[in-house]
BAKEZA-100496 format. One record per residue (C-alpha): residue number from 1; residue in three letters; x, y, z. Coordinates in nm, 4 decimals, decimal comma, m for minus. Example, Ala and Ser with C-alpha at 12.3 -4.5 7.8 and 13.67 -1.06 7.14 Angstrom:
<rec k="1" r="ala" east="1,2300" north="m0,4500" up="0,7800"/>
<rec k="2" r="ser" east="1,3670" north="m0,1060" up="0,7140"/>
! end
This chain:
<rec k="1" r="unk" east="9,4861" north="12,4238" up="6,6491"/>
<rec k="2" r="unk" east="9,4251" north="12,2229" up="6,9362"/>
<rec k="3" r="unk" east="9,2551" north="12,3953" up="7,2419"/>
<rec k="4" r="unk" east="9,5164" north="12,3199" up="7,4646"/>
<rec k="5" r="unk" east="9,8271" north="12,3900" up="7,4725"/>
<rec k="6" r="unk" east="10,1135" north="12,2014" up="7,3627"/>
<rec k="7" r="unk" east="10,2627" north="12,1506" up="7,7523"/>
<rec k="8" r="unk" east="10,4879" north="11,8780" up="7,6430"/>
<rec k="9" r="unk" east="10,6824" north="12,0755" up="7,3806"/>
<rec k="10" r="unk" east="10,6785" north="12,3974" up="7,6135"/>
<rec k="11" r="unk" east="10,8365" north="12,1775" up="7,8878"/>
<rec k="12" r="unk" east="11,0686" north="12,0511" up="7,6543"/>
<rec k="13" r="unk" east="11,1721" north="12,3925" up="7,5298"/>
<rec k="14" r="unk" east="11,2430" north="12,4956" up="7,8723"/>
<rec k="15" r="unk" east="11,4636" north="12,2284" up="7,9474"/>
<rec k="16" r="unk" east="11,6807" north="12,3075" up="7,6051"/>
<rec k="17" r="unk" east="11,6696" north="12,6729" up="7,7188"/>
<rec k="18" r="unk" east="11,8061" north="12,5890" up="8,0585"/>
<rec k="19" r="unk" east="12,0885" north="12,3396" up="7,9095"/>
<rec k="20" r="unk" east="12,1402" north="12,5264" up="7,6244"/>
<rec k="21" r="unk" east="12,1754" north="12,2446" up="7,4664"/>
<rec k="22" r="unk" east="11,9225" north="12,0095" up="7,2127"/>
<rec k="23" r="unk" east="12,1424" north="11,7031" up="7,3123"/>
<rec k="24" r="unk" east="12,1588" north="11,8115" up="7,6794"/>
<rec k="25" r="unk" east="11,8305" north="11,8291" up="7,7571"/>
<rec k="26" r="unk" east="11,7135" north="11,4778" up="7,5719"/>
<rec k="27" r="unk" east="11,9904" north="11,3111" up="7,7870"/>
<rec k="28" r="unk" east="11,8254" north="11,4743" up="8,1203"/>
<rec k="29" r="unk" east="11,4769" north="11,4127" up="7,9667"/>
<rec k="30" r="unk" east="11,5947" north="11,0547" up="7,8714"/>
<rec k="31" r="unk" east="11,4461" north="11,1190" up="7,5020"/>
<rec k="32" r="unk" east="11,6144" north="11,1016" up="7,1659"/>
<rec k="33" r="unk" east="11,7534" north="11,4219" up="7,0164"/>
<rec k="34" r="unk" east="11,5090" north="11,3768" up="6,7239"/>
<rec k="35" r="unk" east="11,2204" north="11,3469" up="7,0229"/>
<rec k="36" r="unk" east="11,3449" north="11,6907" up="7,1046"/>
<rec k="37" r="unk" east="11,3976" north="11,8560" up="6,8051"/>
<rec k="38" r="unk" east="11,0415" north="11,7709" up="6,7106"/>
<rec k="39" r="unk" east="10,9228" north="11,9153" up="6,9837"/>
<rec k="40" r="unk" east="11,0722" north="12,2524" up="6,9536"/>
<rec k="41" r="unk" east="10,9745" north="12,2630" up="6,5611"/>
<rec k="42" r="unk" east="10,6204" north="12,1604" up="6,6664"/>
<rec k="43" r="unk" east="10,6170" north="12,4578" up="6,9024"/>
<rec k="44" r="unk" east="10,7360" north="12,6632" up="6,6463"/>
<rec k="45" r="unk" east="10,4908" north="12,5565" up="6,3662"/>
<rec k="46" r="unk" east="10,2353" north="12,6455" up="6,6225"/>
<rec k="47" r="unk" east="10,3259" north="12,9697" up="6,7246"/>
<rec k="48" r="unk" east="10,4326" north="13,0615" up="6,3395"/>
<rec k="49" r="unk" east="10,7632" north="13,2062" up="6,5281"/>
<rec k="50" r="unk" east="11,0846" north="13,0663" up="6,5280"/>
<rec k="51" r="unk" east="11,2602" north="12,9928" up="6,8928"/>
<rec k="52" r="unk" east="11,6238" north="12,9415" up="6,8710"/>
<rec k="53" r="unk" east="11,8937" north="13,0791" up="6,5864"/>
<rec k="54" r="unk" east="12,0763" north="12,7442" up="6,5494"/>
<rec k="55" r="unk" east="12,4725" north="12,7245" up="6,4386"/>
<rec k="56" r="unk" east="12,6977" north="12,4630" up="6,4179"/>
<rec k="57" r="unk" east="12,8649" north="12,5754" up="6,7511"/>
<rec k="58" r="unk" east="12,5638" north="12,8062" up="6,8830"/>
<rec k="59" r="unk" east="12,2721" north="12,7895" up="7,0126"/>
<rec k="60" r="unk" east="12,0702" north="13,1393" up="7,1031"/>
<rec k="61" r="unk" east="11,7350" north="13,2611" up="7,1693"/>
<rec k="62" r="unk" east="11,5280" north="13,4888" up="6,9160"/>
<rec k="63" r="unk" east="11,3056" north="13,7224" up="7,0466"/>
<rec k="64" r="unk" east="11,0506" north="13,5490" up="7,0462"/>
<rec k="65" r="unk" east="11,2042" north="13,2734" up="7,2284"/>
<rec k="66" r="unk" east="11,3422" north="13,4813" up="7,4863"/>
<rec k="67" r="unk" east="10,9913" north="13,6234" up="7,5522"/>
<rec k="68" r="unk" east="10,8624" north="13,2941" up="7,5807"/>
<rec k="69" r="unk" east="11,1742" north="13,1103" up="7,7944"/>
<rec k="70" r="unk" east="11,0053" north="13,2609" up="8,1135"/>
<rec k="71" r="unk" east="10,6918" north="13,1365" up="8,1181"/>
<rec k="72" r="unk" east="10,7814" north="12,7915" up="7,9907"/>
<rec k="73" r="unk" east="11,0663" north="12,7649" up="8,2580"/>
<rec k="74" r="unk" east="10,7802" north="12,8548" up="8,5096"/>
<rec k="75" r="unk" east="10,5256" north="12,6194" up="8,3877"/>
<rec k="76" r="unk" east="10,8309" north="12,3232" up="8,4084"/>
<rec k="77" r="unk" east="10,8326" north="12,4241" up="8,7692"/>
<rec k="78" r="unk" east="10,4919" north="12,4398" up="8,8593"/>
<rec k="79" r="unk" east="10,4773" north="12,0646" up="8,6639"/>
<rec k="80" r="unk" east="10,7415" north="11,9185" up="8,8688"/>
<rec k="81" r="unk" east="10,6082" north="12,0886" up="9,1951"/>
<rec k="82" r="unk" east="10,2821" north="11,9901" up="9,1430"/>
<rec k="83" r="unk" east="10,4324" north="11,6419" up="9,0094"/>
<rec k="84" r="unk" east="10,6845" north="11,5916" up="9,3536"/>
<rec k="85" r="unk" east="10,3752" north="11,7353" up="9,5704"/>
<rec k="86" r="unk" east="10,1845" north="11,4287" up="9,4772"/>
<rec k="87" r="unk" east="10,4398" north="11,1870" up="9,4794"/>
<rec k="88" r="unk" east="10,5221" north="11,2472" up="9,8337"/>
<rec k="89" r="unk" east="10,1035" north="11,2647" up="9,9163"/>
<rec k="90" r="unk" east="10,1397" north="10,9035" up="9,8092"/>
<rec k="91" r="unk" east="10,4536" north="10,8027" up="9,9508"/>
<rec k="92" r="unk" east="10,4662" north="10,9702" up="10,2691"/>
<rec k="93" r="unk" east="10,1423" north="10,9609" up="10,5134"/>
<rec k="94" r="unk" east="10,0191" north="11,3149" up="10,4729"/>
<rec k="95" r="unk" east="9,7046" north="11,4856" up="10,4248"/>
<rec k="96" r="unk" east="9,3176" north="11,4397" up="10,5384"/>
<rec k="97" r="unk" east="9,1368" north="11,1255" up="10,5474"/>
<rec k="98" r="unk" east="8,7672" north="11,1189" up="10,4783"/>
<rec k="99" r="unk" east="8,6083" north="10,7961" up="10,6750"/>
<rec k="100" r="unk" east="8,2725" north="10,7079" up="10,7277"/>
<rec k="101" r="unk" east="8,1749" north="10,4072" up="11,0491"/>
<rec k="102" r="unk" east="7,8049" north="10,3433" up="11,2130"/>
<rec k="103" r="unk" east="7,7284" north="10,5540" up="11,4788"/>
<rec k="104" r="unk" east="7,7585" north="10,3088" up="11,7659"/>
<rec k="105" r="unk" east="8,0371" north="10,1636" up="11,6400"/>
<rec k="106" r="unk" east="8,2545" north="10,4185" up="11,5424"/>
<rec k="107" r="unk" east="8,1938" north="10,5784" up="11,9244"/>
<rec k="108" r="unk" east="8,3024" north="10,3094" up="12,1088"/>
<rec k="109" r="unk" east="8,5291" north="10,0920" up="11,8960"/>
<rec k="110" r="unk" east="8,7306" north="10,3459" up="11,6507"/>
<rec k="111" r="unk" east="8,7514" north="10,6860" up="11,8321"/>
<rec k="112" r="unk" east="8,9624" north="10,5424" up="12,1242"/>
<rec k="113" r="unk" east="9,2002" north="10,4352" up="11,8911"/>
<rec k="114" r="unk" east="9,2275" north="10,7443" up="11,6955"/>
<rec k="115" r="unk" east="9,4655" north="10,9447" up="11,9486"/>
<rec k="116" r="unk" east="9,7286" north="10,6436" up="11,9359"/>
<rec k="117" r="unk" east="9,6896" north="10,7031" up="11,5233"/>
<rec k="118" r="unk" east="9,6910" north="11,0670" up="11,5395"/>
<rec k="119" r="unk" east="10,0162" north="11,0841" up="11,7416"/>
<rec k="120" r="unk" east="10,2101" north="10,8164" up="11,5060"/>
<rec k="121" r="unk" east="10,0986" north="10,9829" up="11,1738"/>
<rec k="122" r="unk" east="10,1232" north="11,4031" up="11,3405"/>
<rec k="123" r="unk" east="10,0766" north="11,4637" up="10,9212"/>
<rec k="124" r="unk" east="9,7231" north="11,2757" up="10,8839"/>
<rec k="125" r="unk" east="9,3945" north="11,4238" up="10,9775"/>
<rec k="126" r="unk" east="9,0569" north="11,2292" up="11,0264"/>
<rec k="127" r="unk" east="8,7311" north="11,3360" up="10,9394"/>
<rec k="128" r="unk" east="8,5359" north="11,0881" up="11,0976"/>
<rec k="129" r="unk" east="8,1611" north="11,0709" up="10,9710"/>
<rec k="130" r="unk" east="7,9390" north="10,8903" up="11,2140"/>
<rec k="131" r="unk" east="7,5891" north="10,7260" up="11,0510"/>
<rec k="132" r="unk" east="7,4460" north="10,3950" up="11,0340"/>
<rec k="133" r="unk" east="7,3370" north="10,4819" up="10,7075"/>
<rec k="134" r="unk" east="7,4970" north="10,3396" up="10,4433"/>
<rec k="135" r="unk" east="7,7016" north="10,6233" up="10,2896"/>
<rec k="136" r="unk" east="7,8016" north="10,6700" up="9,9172"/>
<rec k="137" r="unk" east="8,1236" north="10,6436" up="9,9622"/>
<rec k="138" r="unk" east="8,2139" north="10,7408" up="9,5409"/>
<rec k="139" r="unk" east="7,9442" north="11,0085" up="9,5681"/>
<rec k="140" r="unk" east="7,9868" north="11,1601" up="9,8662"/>
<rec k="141" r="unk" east="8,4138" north="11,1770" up="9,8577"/>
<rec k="142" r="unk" east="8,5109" north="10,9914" up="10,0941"/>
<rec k="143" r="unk" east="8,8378" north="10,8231" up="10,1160"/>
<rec k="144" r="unk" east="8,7268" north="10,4841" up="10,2894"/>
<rec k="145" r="unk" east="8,4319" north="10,3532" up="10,5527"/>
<rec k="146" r="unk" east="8,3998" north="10,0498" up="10,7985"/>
<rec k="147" r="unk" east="8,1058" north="9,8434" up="10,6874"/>
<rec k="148" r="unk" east="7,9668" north="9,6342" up="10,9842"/>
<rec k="149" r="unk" east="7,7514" north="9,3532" up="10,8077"/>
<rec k="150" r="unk" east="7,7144" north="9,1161" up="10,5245"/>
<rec k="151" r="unk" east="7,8172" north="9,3015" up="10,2325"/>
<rec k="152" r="unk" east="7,6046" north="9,3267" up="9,9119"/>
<rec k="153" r="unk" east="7,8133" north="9,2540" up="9,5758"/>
<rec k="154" r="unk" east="7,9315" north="9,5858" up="9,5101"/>
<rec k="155" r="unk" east="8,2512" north="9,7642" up="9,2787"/>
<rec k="156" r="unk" east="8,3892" north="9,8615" up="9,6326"/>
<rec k="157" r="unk" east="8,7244" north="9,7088" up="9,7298"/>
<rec k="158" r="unk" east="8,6541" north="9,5121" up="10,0654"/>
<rec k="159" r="unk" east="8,9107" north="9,3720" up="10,3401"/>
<rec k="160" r="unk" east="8,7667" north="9,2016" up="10,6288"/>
<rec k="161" r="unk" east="8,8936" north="9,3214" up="10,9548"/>
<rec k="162" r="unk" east="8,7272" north="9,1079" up="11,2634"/>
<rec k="163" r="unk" east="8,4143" north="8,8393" up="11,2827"/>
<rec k="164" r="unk" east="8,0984" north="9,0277" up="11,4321"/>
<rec k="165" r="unk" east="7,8590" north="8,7817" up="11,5807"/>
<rec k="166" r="unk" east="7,4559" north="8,9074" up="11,6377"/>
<rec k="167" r="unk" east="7,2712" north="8,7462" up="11,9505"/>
<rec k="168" r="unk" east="6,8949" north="8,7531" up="11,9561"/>
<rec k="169" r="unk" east="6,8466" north="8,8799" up="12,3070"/>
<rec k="170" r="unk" east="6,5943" north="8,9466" up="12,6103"/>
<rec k="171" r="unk" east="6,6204" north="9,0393" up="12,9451"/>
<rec k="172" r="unk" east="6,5279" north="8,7978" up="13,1986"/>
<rec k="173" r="unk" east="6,2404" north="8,9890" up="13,3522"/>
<rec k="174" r="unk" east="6,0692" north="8,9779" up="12,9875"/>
<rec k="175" r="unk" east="6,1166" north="8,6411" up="12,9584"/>
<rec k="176" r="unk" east="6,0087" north="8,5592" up="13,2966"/>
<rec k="177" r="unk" east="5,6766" north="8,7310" up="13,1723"/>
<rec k="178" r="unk" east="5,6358" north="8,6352" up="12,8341"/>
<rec k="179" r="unk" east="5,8568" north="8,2795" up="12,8321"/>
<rec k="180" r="unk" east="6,1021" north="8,1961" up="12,6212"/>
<rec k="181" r="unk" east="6,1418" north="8,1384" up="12,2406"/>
<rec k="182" r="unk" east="6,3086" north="7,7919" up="12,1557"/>
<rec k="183" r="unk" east="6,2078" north="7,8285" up="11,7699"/>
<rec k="184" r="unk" east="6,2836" north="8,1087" up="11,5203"/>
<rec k="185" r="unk" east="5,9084" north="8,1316" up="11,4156"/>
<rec k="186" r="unk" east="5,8256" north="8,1528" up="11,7853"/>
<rec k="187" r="unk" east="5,8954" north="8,5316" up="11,7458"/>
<rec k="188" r="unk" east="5,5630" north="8,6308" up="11,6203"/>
<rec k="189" r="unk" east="5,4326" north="8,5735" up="11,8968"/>
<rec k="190" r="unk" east="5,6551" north="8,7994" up="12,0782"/>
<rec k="191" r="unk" east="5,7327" north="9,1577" up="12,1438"/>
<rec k="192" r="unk" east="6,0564" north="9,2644" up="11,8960"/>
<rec k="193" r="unk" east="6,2011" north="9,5589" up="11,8171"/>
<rec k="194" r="unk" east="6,3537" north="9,6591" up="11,4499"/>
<rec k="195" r="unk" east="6,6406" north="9,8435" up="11,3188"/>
<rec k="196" r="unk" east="6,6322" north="10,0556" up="10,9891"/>
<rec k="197" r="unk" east="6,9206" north="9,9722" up="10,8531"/>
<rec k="198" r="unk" east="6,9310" north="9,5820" up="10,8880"/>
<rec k="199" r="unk" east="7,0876" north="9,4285" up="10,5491"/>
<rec k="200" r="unk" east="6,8325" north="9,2149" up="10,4973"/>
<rec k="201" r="unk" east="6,5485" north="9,4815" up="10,5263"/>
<rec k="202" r="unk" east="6,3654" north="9,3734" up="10,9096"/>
<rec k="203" r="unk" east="6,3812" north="8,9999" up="10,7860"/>
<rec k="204" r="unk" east="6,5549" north="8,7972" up="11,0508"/>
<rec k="205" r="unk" east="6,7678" north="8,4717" up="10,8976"/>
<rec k="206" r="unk" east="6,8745" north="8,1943" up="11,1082"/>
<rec k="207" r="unk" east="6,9958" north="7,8555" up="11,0514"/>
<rec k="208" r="unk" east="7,0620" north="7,5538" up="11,3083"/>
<rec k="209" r="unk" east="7,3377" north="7,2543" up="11,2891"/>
<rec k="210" r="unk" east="7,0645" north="7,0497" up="11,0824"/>
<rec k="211" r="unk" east="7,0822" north="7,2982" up="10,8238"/>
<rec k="212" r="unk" east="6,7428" north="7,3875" up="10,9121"/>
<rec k="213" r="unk" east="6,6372" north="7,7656" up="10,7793"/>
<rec k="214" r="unk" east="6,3383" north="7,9929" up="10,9488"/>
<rec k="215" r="unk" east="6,2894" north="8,3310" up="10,8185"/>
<rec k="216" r="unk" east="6,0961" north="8,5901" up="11,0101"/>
<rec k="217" r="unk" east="5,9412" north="8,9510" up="11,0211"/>
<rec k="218" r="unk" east="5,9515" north="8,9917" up="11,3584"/>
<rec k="219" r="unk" east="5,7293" north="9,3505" up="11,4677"/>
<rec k="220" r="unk" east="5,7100" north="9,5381" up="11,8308"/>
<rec k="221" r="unk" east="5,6225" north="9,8846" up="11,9310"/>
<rec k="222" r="unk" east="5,9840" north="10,0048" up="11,8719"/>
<rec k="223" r="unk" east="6,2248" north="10,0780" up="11,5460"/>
<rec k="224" r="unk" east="6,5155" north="10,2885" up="11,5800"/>
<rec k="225" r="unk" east="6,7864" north="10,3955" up="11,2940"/>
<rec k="226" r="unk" east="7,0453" north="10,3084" up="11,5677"/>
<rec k="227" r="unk" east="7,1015" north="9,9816" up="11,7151"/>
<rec k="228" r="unk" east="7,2292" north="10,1188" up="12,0940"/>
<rec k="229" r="unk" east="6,9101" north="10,2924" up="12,0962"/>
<rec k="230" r="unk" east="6,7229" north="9,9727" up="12,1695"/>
<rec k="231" r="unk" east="6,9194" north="9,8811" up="12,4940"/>
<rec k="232" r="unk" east="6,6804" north="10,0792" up="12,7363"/>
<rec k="233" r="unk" east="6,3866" north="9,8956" up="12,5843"/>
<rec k="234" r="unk" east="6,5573" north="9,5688" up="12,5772"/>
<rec k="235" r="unk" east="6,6876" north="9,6501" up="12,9731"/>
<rec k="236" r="unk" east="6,3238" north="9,7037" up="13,0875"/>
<rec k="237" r="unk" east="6,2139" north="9,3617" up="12,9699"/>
<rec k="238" r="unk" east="5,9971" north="9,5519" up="12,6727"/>
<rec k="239" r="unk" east="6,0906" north="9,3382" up="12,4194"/>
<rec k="240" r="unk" east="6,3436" north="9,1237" up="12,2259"/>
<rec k="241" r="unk" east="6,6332" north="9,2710" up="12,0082"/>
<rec k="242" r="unk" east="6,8628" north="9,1869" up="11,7581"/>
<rec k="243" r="unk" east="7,2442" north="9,2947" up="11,8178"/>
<rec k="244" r="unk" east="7,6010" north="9,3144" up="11,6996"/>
<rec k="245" r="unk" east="7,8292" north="9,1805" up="12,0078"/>
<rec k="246" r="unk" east="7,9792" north="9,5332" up="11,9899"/>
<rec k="247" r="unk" east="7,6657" north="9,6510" up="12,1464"/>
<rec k="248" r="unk" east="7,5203" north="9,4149" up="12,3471"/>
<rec k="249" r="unk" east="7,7892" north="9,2122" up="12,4380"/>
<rec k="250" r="unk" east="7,8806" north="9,3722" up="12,7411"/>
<rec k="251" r="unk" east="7,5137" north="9,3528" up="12,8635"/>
<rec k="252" r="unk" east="7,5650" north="8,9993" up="12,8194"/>
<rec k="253" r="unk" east="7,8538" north="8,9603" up="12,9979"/>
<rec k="254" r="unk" east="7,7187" north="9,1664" up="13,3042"/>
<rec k="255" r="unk" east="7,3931" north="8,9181" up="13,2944"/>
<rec k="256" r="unk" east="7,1601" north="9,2165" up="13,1954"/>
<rec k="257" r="unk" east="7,0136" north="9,0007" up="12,9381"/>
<rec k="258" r="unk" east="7,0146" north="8,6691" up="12,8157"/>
<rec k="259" r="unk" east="7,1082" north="8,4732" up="12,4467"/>
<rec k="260" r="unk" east="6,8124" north="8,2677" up="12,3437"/>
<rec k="261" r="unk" east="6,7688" north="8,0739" up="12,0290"/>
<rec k="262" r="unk" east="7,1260" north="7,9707" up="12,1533"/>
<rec k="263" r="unk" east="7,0610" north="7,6321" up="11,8579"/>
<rec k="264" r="unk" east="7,0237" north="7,9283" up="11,5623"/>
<rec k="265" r="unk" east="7,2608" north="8,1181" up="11,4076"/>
<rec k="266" r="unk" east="7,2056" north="8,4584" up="11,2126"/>
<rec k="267" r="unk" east="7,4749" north="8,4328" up="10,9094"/>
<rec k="268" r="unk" east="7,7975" north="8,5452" up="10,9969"/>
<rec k="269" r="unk" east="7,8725" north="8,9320" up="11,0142"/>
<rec k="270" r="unk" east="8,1730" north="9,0713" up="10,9931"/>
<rec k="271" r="unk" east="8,3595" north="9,4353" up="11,0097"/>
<rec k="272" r="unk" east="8,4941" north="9,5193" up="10,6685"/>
<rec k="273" r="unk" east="8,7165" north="9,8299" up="10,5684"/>
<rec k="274" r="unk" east="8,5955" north="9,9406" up="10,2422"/>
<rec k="275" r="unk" east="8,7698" north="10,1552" up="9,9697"/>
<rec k="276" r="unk" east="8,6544" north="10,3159" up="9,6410"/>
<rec k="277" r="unk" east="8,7572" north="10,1255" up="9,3306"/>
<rec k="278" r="unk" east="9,0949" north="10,2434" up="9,1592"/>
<rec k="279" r="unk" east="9,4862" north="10,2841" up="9,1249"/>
<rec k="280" r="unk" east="9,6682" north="10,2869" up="9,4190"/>
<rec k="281" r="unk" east="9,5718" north="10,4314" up="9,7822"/>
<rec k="282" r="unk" east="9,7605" north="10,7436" up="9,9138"/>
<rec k="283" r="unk" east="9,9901" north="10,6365" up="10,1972"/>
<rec k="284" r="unk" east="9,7718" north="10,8172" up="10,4668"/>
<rec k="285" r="unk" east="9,4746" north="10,5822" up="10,3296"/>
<rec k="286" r="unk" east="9,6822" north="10,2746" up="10,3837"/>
<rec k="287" r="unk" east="9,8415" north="10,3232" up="10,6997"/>
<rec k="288" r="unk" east="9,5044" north="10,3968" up="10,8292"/>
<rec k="289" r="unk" east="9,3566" north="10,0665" up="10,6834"/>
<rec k="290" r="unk" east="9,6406" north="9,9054" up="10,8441"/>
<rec k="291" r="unk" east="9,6048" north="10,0402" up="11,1278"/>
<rec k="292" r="unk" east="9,2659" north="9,9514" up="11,1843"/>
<rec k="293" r="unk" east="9,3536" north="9,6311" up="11,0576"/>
<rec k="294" r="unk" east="9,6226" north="9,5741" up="11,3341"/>
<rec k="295" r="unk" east="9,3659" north="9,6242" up="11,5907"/>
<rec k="296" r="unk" east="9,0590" north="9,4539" up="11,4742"/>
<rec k="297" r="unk" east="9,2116" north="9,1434" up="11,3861"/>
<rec k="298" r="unk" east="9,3710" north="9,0454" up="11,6867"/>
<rec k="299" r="unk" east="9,0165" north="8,9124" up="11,7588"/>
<rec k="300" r="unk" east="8,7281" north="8,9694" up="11,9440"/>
<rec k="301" r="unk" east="8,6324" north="8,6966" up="12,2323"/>
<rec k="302" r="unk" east="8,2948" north="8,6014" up="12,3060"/>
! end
């Protein structure tokens, strides 16, 4: 005998207890009567009990079927509960979202959008994770993360949301001391700070219109797991940093520090909303992703 139980054929007797009727219930069930009958026989041969006294005209319980009618009526129940309970988790935005977003990032880009989100979806909760850490999404359980680099081949399911541009910067008091870089490899000369979590693991790419490539390990007196950490440093004219517009392009804008390398490029980053791998999202997943989607890609200007 097979360790679990034969939930089908219970399910099946229930509905033919309910109808009273073999016929009935494969018409409801949208199964042959032969599909039916099986079943019931099967559950019989299992149980070494017969079920039903069958007649021409009647149909009626034994004792042992009529013992049995209860708990196989509830476990039809709890089946199409559970069943309905999960249909309408996918259909209908409901339920918590787990999402994980860099530190810096998440602060000052995603959380002031969240009350706008919060009051359209009143069903939906967020349980916002804040690292710049790159978080295992599959291992860890959660439900999607905002990825705000290059990404790596991975089985994740990525949509781009928005361009994010990185400016090698310096404030002009630093370069007023220490001059000014006009060459990628000019940088090892100079004071630069690092970030932990840089893709490409405190190597610095660039590329200019020539096609021209310069890779460098640039080292200072400062690292930091967090790239807004860095802006004191950068604001005293300590050193030179490299950021995501999203956190030093205000400081641009107000003049606090200056582009340089302005002929070299770092390859093009980019936020991306990424999902685990799988069947479809719940519907709170995917208006959230939409959402966020709505926002980000009307376009950043600088």
């Amino acid at each position: 005998m097979s360790k679990l139980p034969d939930f089908e054929a219970l399910a099946i007797f229930a509905k033919v207890v309910e109808l009273r009727s073999f016929a009935g219930a494969a018409a409801e069930l949208a199964l042959s009567k032969a599909t039916v009958s099986k079943a019931v026989s099967r559950l019989e041969d299992r149980l070494g009990a017969r079920l039903f006294n069958r007649t021409s005209r009647r149909l009626a319980l034994t004792d042992a079927g009529q013992k049995l009618s209860e708990r196989a009526a509830r476990l039809l129940a709890d089946g199409e509960a559970a069943e309905n309970e999960a249909l309408a988790q996918s259909v209908t935005p409901r339920g918590l979202v787990r999402l994980a977003v860099p530190m810096t990032f998440g602060v000052k880009s995603v959380a002031p959008l969240l009350p706008e989100f919060l009051e359209k979806y009143p069903e939906v909760s967020i349980d916002l994770h804040l690292s710049d850490a790159t978080v295992d999404l599959i291992g860890e359980g959660f439900d999607a993360g905002l990825r705000v680099a290059r990404l790596p081949d991975s089985s994740l399911i990525a949509r781009r949301l928005c361009a994010m541009p990185r400016y090698t910067v310096a404030a002009p008091s630093y370069l007023k001391r220490y001059g000014r870089p006009t060459h990628p490899m000019h940088l090892a000369e100079h004071k630069c700070f690092g970030y932990a979590y840089l893709s490409t693991a405190g190597v610095w790419h660039y590329t200019n219109a020539a096609g021209e490539q310069a890779n460098v390990r640039p080292a200072g007196q400062l690292r930091v797991n967090n790239g807004e950490a860095l802006l004191p440093a950068v604001l005293a004219g300590l050193g030179i940093a490299d950021l995501p517009d999203f956190i030093i392009g205000e400081a641009i804008a107000r003049g606090e520090v200056e582009v340089i390398l302005k002929g070299w490029k770092q390859p093009e980053g980019a936020v991306h909303l990424v999902t685990p791998p799988g069947g479809p999202r719940p519907a709170r997943v995917e208006v959230l992703a939409d959402f966020l989607a709505k926002h980000f890609t009307k376009g950043r200007k600088r």
